[in-house]
C-alpha positions as CSV (number, residue, x, y, z in Angstrom):
1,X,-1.5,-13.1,-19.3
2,X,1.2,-14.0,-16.9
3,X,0.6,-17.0,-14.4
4,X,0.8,-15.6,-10.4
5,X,3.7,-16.9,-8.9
6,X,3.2,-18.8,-5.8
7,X,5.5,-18.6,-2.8
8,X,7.7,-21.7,-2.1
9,X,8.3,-20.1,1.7
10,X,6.1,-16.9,3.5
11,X,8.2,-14.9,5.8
12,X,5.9,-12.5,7.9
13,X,8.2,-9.3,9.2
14,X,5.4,-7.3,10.1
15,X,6.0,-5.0,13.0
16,X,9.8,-5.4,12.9
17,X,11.8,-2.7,12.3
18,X,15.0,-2.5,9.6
19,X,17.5,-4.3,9.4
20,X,14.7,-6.9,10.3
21,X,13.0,-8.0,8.2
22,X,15.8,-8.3,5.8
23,X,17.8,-10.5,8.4
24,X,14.2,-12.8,8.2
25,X,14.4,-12.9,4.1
26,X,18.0,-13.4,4.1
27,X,17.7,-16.6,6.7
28,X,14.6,-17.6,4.2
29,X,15.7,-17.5,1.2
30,X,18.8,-19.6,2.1
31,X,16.5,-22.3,3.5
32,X,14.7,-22.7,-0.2
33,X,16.5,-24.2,-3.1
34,X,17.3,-21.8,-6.2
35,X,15.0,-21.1,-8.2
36,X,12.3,-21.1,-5.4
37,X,10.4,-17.9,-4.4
38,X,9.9,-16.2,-1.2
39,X,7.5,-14.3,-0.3
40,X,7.9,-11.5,2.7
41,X,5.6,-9.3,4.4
42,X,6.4,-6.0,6.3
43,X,5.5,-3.5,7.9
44,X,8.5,-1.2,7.8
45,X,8.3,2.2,5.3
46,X,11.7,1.4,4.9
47,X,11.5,-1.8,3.8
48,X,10.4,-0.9,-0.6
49,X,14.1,0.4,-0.4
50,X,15.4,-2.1,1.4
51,X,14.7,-5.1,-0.3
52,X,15.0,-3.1,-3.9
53,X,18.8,-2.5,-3.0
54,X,18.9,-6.3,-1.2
55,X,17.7,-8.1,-4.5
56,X,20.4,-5.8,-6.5
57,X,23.2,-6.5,-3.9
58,X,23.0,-10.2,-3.6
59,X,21.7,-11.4,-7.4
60,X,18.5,-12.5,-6.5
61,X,15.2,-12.0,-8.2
62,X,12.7,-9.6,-7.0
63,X,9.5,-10.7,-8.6
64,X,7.3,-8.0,-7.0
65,X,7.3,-5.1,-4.7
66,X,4.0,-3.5,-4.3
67,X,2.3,-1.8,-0.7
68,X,-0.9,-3.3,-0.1
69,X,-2.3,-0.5,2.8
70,X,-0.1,-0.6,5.5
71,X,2.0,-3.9,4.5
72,X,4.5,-4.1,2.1
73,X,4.8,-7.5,-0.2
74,X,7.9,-9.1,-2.0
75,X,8.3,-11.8,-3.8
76,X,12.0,-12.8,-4.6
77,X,13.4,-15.6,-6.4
78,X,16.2,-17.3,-5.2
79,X,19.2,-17.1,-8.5
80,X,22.3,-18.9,-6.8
């Protein structure tokens, strides 16, 4: 049974619309050190996508991506 990871730094995007609320993780996960996590909330459909393609593009970890009702939640590791 894995341990839940908890969130060095919560960035709440809800209501903002793309490119958003991956401007707010990008600006977040450069204020944690690597090998922290950051956790973001949004609103945005879009936003699954998004962030799938962002973790891929710039090498960092995405923990979880799962839609809780109308909010989507990420969890991303900060790698370098």
């Amino acid at each position: 049974m894995s341990t839940p990871v908890e969130a060095d730094l919560k960035v709440d995007a809800s209501g903002l619309k793309c490119p958003m609320p991956v401007i707010r993780a990008k600006k977040g996960i450069t204020s944690v050190e690597v090998g922290q996590v950051v956790e973001i909330l949004s609103t945005d459909p879009g936003s699954m996508a998004d962030f799938k393609a962002w973790a891929r593009s710039t090498g960092h970890e995405l923990l979880l991506a799962e839609q809780q009702g109308e909010v989507f939640r990420f969890l991303i590791r900060r790698t370098k």
